[in-house]
C-alpha positions as CSV (number, residue, x, y, z in Angstrom):
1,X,-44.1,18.9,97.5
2,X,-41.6,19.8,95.5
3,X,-39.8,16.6,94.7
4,X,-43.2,15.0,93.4
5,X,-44.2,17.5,91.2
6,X,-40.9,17.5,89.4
7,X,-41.0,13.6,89.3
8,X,-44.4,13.8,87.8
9,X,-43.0,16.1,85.1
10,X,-39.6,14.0,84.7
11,X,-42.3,11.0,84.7
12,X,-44.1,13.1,81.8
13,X,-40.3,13.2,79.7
14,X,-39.3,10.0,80.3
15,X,-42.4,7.9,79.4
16,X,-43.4,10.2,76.5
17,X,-41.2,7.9,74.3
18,X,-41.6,9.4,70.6
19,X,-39.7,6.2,69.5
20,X,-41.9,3.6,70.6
21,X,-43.8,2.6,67.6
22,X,-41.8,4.1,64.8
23,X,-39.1,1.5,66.2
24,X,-40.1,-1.8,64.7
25,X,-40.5,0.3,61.2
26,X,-36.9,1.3,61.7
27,X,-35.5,-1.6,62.7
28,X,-37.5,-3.2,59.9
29,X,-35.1,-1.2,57.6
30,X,-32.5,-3.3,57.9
31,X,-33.3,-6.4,60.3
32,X,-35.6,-9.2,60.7
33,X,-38.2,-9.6,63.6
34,X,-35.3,-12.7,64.7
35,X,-33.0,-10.0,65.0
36,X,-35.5,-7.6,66.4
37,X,-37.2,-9.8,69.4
38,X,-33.4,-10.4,70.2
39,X,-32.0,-6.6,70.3
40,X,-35.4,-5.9,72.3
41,X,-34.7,-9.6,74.5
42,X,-31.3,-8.2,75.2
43,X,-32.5,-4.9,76.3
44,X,-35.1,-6.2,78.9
45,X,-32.4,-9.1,79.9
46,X,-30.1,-6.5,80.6
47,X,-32.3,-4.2,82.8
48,X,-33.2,-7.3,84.7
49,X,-29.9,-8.0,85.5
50,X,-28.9,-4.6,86.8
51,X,-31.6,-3.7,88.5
52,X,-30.0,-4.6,92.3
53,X,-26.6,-3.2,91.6
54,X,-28.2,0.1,90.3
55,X,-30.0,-0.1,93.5
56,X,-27.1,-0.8,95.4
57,X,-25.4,2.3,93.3
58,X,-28.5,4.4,94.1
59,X,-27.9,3.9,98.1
60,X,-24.4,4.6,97.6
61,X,-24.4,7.9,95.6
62,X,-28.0,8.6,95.8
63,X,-31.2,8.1,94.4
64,X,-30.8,12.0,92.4
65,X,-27.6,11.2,91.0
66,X,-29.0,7.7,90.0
67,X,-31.9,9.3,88.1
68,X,-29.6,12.1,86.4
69,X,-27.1,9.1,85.1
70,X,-30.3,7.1,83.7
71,X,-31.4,10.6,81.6
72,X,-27.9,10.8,80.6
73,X,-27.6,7.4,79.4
74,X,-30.7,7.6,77.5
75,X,-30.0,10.7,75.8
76,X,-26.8,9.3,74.5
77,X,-27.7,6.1,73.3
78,X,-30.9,8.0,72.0
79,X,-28.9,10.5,69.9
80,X,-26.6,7.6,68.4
81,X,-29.4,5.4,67.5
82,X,-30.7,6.8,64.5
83,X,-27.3,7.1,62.9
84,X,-25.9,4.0,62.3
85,X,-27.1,0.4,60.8
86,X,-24.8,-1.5,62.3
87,X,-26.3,-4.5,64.6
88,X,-23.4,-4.5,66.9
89,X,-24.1,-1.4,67.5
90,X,-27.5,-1.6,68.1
91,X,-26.7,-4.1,70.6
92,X,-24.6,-1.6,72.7
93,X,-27.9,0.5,72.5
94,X,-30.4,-1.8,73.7
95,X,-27.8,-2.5,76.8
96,X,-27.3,1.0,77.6
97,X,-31.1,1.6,77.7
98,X,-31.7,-1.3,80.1
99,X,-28.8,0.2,82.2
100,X,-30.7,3.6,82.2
101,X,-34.1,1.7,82.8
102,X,-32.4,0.0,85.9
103,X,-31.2,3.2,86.8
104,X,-34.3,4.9,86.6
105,X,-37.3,2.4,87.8
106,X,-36.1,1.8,91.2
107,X,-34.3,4.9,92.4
108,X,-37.7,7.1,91.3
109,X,-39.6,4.8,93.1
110,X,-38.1,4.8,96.5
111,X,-37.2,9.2,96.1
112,X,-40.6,9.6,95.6
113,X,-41.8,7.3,99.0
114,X,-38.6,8.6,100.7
115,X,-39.8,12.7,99.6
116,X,-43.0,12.2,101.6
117,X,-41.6,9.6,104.3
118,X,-39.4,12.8,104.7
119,X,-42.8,15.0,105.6
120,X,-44.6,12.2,106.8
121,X,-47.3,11.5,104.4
122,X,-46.3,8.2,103.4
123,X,-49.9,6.8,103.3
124,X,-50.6,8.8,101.0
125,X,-48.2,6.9,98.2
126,X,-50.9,4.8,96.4
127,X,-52.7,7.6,95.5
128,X,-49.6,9.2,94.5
129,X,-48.6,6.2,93.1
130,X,-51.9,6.0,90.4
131,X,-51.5,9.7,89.5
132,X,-48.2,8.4,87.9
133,X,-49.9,5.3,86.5
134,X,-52.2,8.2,85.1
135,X,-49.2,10.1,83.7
136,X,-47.6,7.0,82.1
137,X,-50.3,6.1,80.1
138,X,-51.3,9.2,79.3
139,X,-47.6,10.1,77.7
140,X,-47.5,6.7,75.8
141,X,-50.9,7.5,74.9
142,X,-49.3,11.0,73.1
143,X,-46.4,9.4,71.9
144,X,-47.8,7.1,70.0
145,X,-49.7,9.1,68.3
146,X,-47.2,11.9,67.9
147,X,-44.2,9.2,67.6
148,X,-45.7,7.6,64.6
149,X,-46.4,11.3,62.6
150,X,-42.5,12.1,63.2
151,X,-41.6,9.0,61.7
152,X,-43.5,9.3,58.8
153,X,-42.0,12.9,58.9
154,X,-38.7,12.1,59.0
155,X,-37.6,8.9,60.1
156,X,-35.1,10.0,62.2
157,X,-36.9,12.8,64.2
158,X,-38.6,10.5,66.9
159,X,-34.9,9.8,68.7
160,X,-33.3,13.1,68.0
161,X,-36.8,14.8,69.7
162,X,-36.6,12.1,72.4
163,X,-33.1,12.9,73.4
164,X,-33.5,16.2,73.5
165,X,-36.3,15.7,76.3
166,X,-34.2,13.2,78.3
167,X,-31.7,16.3,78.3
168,X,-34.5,18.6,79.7
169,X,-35.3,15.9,82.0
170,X,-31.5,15.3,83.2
171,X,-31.5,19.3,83.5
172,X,-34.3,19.3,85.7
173,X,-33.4,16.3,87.8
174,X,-30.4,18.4,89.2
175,X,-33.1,20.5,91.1
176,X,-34.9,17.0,92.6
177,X,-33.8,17.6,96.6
178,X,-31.9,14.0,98.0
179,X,-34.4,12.4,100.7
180,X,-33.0,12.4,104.2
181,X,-34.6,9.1,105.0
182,X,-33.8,6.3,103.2
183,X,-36.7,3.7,103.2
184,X,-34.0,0.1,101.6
185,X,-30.6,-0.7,101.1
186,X,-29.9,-2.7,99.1
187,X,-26.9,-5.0,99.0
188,X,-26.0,-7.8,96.8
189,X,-26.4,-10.5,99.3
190,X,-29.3,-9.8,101.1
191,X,-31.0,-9.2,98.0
192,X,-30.1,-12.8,96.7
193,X,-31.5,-13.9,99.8
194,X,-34.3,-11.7,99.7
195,X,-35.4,-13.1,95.6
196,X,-35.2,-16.9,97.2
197,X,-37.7,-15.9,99.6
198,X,-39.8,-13.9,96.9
199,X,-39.8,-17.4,94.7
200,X,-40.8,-19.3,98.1
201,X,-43.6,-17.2,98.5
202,X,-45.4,-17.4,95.0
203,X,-44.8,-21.3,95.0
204,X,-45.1,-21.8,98.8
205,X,-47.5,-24.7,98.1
206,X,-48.7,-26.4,95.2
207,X,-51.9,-24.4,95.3
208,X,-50.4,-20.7,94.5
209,X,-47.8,-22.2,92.6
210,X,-50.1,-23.6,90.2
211,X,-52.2,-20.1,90.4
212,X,-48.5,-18.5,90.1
213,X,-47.9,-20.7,86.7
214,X,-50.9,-19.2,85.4
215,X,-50.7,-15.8,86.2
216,X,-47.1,-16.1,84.5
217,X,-47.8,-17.5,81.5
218,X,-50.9,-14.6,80.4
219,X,-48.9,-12.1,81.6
220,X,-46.1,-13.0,79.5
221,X,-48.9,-13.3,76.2
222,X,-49.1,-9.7,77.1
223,X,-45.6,-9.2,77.2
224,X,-44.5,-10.6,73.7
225,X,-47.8,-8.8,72.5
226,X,-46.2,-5.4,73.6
227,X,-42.7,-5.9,72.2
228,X,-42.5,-7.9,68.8
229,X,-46.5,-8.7,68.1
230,X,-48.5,-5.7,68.3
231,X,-47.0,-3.2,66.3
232,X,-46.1,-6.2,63.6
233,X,-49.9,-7.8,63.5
234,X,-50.6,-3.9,62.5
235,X,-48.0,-3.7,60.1
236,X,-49.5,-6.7,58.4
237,X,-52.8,-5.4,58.5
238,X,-51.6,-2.8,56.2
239,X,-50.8,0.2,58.8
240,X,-48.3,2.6,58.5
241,X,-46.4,4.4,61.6
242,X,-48.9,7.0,61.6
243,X,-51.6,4.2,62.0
244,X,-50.2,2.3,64.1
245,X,-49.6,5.2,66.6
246,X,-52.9,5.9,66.8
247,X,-54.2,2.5,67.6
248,X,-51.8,2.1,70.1
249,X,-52.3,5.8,71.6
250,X,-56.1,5.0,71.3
251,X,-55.1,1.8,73.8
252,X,-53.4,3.1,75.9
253,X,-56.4,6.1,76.6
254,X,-58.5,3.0,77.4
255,X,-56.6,1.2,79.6
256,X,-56.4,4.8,81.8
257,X,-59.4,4.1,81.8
258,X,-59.5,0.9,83.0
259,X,-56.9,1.5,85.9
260,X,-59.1,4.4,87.0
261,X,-62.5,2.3,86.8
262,X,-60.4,-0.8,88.0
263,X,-62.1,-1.0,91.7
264,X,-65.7,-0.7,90.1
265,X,-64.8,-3.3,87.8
266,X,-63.4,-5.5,91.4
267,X,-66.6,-5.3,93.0
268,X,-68.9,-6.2,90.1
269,X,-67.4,-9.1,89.5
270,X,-63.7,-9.9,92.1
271,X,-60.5,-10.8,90.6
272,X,-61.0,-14.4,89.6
273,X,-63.1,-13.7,87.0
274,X,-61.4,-10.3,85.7
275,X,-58.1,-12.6,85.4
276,X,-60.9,-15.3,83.6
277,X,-61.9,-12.4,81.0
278,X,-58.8,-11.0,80.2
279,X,-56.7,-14.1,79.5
280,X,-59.7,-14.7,77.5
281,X,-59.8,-11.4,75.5
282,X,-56.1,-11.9,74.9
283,X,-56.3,-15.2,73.5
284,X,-58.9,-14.6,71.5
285,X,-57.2,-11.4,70.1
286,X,-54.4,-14.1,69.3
287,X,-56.7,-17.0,67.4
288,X,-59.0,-14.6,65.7
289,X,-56.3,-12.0,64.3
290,X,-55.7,-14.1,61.3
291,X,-58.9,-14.8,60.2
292,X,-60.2,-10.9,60.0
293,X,-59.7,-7.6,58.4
294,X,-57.8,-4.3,59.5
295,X,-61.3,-2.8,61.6
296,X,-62.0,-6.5,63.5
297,X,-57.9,-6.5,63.8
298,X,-57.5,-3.0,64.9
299,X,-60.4,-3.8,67.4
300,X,-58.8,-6.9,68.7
301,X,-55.4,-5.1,69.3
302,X,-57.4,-2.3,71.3
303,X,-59.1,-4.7,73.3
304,X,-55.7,-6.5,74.3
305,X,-54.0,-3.2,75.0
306,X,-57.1,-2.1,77.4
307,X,-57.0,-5.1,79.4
308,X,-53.6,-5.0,79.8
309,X,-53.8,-3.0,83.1
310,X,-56.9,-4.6,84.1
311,X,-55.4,-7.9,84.1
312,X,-52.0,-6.6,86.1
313,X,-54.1,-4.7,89.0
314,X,-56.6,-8.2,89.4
315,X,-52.9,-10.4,89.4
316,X,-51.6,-7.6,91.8
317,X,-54.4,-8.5,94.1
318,X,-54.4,-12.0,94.0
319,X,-51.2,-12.7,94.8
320,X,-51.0,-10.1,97.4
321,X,-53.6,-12.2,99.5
322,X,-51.1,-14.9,99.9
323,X,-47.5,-13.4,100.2
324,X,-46.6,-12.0,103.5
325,X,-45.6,-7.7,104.0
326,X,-42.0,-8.8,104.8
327,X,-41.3,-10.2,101.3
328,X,-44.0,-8.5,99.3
329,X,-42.2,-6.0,97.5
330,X,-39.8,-9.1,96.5
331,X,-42.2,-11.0,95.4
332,X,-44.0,-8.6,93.0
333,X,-40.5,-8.2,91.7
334,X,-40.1,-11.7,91.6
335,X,-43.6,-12.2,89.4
336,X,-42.6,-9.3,87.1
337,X,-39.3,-11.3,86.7
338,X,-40.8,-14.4,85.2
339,X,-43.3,-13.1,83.6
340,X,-40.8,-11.1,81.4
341,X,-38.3,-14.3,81.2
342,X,-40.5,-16.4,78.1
343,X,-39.5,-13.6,75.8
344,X,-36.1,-13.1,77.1
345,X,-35.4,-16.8,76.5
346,X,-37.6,-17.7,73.9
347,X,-37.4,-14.4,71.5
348,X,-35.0,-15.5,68.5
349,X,-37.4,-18.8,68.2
350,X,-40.7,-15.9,68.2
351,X,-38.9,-13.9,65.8
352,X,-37.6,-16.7,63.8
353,X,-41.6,-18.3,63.4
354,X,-42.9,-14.6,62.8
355,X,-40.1,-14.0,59.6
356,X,-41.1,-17.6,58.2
357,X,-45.0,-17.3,58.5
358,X,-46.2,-13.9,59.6
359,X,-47.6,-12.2,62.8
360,X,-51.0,-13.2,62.6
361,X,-50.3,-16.8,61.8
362,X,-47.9,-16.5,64.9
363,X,-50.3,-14.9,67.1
364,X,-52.7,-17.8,66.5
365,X,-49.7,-20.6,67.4
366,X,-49.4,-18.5,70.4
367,X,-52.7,-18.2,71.5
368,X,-53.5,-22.0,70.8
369,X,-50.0,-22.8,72.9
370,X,-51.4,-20.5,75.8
371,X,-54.8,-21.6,76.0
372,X,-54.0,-25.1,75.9
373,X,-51.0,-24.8,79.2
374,X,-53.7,-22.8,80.9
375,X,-56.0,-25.5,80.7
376,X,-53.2,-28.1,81.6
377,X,-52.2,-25.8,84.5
378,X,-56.4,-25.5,85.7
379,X,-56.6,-29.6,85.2
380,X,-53.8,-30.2,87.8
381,X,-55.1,-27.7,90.1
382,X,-58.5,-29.7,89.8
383,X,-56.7,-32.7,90.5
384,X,-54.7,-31.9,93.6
385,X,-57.9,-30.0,95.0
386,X,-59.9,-33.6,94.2
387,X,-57.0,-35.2,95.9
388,X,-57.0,-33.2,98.9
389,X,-60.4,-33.8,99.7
């Protein structure tokens, strides 16, 4: 079809994101990580909070013009960003790119089910669905890579490059055909309604809202590790842009292939213990990162950035077994939701600990402060299971 082979190649623009590790070394120019983990806070606060009227907007005018207004509001902000020094500014940035993320996440998704609703192949969607997962890793994985060589190039390069291509991709998006069918519509109230029955649903008894609490809190040690920790711990390590991009593009090659291997990995040995192992490899790549050198660091970075998608397809699972088809969609949205809300809340306080000690000594508080809620969390679940017997 037309519609998804142009999405896979506006997927290809968008997520090939030059800027995404030569941004901490620019903002590093002139800000501290405080100032950082808020500009980045505000950016994913912002895209949270927009993401139903953006889908309201996308019913109204249509999911095309939705994803053409998202390329153009990321070209501009894109084009401005390496220009000035000013915080304020940046600020304005960061909220135009969550307005462009809104604009974007939601309105590809449901053109891309409505396109084959529309020749009705709609049960075909997952698999059409992991060929983008497939793509998005894949362009981060280049990105990285490439991202951290323009930098080093010339600093500016990575967001002039990267507007350029969101310009391409806004050129292109004009030829994306409107869906005749349209799958949701969204409007403010039922969508309120519908997020208070996606929260009932993950904490619809103590039981999943204990398993719920867990799932949050490592999937938000993921989180801060993607935005403020990552690229810093390799910073400290002694990594330049150019390094850094390649461990990250090297990470994300591995977690495409852990999403592909994913089912093999589910029946060896089922989601309990693949959500087990990876909040364990992600704790330990917290507690051990200060105690080792740049190869051990490097490795424990990789192995956090792998298990990243392990660890979201296993939580994907899980909480699917419990949360009924009506609200499911909600739900998931819901999870995503607080999972993202520690760093959105708590960011200045991570940046302000990271400025004062460093990212390794952080990364150990971190992993210490997860690992022992976890084990709070898997105490009271033992306790209401002893009680219920």
């Amino acid at each position: 079809m037309k519609n998804i082979r142009l999405a896979y190649v506006l997927t290809f623009l968008g997520e090939c994101y030059w800027p995404s590790v030569a941004a901490l070394f620019f903002y590093l120019r002139y800000f501290s990580f405080s100032q950082i983990a808020i500009l980045w806070a505000i950016q994913i606060a912002t895209a949270n909070i927009l993401e139903v009227p953006t889908g309201a907007f996308a019913d109204i005018v249509g999911r095309k013009k939705s994803i053409l207004l998202s390329f153009v509001a990321s070209a501009i902000s894109l084009i401005i960003f390496p220009f000035t020094t000013a915080f304020w500014i940046f600020v304005i940035l960061e909220m135009v790119k969550g307005l462009a993320n809104a604009l974007y996440s939601g309105s590809m998704e449901a053109l891309v089910y409505d396109s084959l609703k529309d020749e009705g192949i709609e049960d075909s969607y997952a698999n059409v669905a992991a060929n983008f997962e497939t793509v998005n890793w894949t362009a981060w994985a280049i990105s990285a890579v490439g991202g951290g060589y323009l930098y080093y190039w010339q600093y500016q390069s990575p967001w002039i490059i990267q507007s350029i291509m969101f310009i391409v991709a806004g050129i292109l998006a004009v030829k994306l055909i409107e869906p005749k069918i349209d799958s949701v519509k969204f409007n403010l109230a039922n969508a309120i309604k519908q997020n208070v029955q996606g929260f009932k649903e993950l904490f619809a008894n103590n039981r999943t809202g204990l398993i719920t609490l867990q799932l949050v809190l490592i999937g938000a040690g993921y989180i801060i590790a993607s935005n403020i920790l990552g690229a810093s711990q390799a910073r400290e390590y002694g990594m330049d842009a150019r390094g850094t991009g390649w461990l990250f593009g090297i990470g994300c090659l591995f977690s495409v292939v852990a999403s592909r291997y994913f089912h093999k990995f589910q029946n060896l040995m089922g989601e309990k213990k693949l959500i087990i192992t990876t909040a364990i490899m992600l704790i330990v790549s917290f507690v051990v990162s200060k105690y080792v050198g740049i190869i051990a660091g490097s490795l424990l970075i990789l192995m956090r950035i792998a298990s990243s998608s392990t660890f979201r397809n296993a939580r994907t699972v899980i909480v699917n077994r419990w949360i009924s088809s009506r609200n499911r969609a909600t739900a998931l949205s819901t999870l995503s939701l607080l999972t993202q809300t520690p760093y959105i809340l708590l960011s200045p306080l991570f940046g302000m600990m990271i400025d004062r000690t460093s990212p390794n000594q952080f990364a150990w508080w971190l992993g210490i402060g997860i690992l022992g809620i976890l084990i709070t969390v898997q105490l009271m679940r033992t306790r209401k299971d002893i009680i219920k017997i």
